[in-house]
DSSP file (Angstrom, degrees, kcal/mol; ACC not computed):
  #  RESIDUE AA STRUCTURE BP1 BP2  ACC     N-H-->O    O-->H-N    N-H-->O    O-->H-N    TCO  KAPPA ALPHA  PHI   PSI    X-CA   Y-CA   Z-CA
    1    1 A X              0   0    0      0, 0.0    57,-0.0     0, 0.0     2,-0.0   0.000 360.0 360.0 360.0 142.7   52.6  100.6  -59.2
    2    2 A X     >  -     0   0    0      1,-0.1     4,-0.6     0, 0.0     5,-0.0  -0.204 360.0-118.2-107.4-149.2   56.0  101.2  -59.6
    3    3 A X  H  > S+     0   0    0      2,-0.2     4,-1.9     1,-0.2    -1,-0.1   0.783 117.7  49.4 -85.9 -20.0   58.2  102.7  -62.7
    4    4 A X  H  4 S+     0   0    0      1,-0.2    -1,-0.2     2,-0.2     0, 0.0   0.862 107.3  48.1 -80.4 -25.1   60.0   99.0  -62.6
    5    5 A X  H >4 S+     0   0    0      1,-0.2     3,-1.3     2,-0.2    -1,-0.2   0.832 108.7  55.4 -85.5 -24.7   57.1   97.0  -62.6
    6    6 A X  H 3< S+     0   0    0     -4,-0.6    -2,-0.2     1,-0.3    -1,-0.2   0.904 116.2  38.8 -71.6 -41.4   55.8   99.2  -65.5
    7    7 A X  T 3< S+     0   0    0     -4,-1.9    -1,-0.3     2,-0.1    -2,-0.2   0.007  83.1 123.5-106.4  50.1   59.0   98.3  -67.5
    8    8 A X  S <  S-     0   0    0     -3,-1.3     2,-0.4     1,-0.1    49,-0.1  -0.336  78.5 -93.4 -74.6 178.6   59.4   94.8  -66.6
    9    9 A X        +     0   0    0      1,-0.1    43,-0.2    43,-0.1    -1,-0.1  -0.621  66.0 143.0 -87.2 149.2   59.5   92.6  -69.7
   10   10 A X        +     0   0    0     41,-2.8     2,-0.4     1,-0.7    53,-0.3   0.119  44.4  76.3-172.2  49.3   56.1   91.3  -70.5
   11   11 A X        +     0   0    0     40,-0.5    -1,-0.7    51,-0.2     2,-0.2  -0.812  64.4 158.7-151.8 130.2   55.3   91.2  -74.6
   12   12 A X        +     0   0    0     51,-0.4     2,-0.3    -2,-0.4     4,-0.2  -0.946  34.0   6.1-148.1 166.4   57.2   88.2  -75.7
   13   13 A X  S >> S+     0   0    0     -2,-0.2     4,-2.2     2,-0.2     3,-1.1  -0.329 125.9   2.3  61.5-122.7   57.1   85.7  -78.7
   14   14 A X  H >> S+     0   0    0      1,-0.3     2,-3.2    -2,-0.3     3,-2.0   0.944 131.0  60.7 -75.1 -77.0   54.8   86.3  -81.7
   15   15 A X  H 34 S+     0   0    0      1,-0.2     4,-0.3     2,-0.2    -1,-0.3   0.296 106.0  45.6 -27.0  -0.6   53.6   89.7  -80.0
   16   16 A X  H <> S+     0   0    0     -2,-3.2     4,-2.0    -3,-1.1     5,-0.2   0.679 112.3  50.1 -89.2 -62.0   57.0   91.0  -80.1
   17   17 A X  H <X S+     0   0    0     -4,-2.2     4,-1.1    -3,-2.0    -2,-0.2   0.812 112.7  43.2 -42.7 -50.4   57.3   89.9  -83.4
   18   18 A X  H >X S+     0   0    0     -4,-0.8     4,-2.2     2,-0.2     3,-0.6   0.963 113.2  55.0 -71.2 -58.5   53.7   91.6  -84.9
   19   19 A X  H >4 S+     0   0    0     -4,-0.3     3,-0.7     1,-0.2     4,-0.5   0.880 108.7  46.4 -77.3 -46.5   54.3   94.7  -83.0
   20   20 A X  H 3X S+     0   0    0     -4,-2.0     4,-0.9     1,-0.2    -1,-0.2   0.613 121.3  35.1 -55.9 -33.1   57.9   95.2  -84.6
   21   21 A X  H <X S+     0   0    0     -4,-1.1     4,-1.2    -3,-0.6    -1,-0.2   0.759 119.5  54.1 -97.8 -21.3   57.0   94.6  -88.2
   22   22 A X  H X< S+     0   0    0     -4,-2.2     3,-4.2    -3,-0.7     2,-0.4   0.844 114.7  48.0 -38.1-119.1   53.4   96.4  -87.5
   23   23 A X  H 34 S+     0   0    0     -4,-0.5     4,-0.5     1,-0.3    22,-0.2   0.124 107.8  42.4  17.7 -71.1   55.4   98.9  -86.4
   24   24 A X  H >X S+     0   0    0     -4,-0.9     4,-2.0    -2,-0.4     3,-1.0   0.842 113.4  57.9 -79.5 -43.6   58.3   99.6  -89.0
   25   25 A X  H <X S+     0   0    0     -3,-4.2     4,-1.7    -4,-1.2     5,-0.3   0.947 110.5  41.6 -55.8 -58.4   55.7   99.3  -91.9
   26   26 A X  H 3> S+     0   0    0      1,-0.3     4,-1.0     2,-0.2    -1,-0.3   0.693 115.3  47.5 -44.7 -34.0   53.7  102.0  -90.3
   27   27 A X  H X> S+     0   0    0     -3,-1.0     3,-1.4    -4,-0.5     4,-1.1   0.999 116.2  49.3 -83.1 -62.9   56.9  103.9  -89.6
   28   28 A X  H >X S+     0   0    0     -4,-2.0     4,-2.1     1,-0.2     3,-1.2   0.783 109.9  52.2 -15.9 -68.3   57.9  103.2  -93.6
   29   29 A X  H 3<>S+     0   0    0     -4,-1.7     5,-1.6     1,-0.2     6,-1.3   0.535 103.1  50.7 -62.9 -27.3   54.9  104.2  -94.6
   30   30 A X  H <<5S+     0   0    0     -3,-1.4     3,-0.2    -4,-1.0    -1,-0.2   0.680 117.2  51.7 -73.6 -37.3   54.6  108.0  -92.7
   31   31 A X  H <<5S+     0   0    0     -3,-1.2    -2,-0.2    -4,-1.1    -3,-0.1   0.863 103.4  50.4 -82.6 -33.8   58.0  108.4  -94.4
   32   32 A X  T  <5S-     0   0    0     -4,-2.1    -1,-0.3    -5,-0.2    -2,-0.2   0.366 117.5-103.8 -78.6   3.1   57.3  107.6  -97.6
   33   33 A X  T   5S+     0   0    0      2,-0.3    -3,-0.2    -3,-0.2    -4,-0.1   0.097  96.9 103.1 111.1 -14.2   54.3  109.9  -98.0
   34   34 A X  S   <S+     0   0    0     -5,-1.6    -4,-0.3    -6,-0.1     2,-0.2   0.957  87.6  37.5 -75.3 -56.4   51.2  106.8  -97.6
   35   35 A X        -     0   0    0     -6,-1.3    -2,-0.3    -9,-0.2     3,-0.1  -0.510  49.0-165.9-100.5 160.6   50.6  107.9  -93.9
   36   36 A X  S    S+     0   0    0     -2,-0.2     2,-1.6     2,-0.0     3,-0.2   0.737  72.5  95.7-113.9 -42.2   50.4  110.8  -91.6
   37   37 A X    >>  +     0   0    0      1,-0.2     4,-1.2     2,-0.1     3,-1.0  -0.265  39.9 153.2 -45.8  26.7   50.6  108.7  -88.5
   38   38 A X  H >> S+     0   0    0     -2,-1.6     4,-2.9     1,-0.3     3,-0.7   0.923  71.2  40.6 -30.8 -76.8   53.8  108.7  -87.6
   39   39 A X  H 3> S+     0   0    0     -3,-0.2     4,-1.8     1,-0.2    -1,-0.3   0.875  99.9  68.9 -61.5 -16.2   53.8  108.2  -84.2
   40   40 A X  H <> S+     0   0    0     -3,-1.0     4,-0.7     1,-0.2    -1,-0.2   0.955 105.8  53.7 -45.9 -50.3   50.9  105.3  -84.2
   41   41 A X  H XX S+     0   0    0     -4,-1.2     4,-3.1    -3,-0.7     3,-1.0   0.987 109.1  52.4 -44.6 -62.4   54.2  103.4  -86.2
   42   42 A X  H 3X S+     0   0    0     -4,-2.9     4,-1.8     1,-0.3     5,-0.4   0.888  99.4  53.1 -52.2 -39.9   56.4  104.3  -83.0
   43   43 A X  H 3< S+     0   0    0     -4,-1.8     4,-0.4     1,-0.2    -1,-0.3   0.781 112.5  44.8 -87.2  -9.7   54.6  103.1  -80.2
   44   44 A X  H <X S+     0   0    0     -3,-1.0     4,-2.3    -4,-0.7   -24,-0.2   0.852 113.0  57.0 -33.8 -73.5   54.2   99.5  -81.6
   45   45 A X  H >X S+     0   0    0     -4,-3.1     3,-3.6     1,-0.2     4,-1.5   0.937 111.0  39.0 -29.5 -89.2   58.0   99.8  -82.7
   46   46 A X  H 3X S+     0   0    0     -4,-1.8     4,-1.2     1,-0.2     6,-0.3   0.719 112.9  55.6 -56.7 -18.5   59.4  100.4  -79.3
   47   47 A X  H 3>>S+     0   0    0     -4,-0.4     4,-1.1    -5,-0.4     5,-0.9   0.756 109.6  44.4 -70.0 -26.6   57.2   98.2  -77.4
   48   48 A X  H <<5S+     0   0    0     -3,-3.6    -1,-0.2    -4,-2.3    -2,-0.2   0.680 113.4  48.9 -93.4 -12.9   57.9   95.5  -79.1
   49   49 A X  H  <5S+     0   0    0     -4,-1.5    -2,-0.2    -5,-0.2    -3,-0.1   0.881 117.2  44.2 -82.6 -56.5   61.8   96.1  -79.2
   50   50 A X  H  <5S-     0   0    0     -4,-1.2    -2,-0.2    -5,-0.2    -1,-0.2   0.886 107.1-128.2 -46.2 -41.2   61.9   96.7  -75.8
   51   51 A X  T  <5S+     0   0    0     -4,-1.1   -41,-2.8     1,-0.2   -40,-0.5   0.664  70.8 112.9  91.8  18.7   59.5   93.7  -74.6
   52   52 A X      < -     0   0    0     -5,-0.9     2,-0.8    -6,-0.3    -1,-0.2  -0.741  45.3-178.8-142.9 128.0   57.5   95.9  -72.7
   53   53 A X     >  -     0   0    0     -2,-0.3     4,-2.6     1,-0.2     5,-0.5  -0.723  13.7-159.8-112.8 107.1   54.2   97.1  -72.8
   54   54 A X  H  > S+     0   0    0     -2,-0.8     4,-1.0     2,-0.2    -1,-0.2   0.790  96.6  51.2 -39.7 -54.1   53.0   99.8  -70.0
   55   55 A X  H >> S+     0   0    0      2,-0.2     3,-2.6     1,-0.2     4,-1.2   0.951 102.9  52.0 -12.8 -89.3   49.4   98.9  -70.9
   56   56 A X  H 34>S+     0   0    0      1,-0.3     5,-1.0     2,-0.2    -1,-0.2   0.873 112.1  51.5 -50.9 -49.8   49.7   95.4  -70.6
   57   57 A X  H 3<5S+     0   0    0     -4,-2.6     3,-0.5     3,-0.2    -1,-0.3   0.905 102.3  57.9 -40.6 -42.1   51.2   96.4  -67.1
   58   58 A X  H <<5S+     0   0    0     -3,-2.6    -2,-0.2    -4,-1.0    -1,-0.2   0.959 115.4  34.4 -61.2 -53.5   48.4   98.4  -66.3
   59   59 A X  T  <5S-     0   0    0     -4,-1.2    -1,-0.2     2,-0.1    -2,-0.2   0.145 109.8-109.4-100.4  29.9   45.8   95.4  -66.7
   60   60 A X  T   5 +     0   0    0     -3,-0.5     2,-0.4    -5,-0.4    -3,-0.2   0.918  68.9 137.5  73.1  45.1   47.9   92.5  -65.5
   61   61 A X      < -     0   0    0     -5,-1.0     2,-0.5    -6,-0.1    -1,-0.1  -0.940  25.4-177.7-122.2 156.1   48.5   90.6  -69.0
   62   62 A X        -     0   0    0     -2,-0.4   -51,-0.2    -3,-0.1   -52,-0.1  -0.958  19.7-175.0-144.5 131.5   51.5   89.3  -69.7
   63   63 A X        +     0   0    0     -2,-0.5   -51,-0.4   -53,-0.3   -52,-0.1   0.212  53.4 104.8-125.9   8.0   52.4   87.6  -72.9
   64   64 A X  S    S-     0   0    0    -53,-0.1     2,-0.4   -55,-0.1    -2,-0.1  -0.600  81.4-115.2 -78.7 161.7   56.5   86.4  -72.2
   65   65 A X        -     0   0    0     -2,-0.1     2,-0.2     2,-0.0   -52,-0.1  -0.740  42.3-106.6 -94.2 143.4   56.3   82.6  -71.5
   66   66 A X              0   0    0     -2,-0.4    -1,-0.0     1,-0.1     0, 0.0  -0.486 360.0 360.0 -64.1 143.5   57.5   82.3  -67.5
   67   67 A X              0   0    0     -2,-0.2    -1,-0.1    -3,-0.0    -2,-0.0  -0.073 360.0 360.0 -32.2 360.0   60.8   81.0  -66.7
């Protein structure tokens, strides 16, 4: 597998959406004292700003709707 097929887009729509607001609470929340878990916040964040998830590459799922 290669490093492009691992960052093709493939989290789209509402899963984009959940992990980005997932995300930033979690990230909020680590700063503000609630959580410890910083990075657990992060990898949500960026996966979902980016549209890509390496996992989801790794088993073949896809959630963007095709073109």
């Amino acid at each position: 597998m290669t490093t492009q097929s691992l960052l093709s887009k493939n989290v789209g729509g509402i899963d984009r959406t959940l992990r980005i607001v997932i995300g930033a609470l979690m990230v909020i929340a680590a700063l503000i004292g609630y959580s410890k878990w910083l990075l657990i916040g992060v990898v949500p964040l960026a996966t979902g700003l980016m549209s890509t998830c390496p996992l989801y590459s790794l088993i073949g799922l896809n959630t963007c709707k095709k073109d």
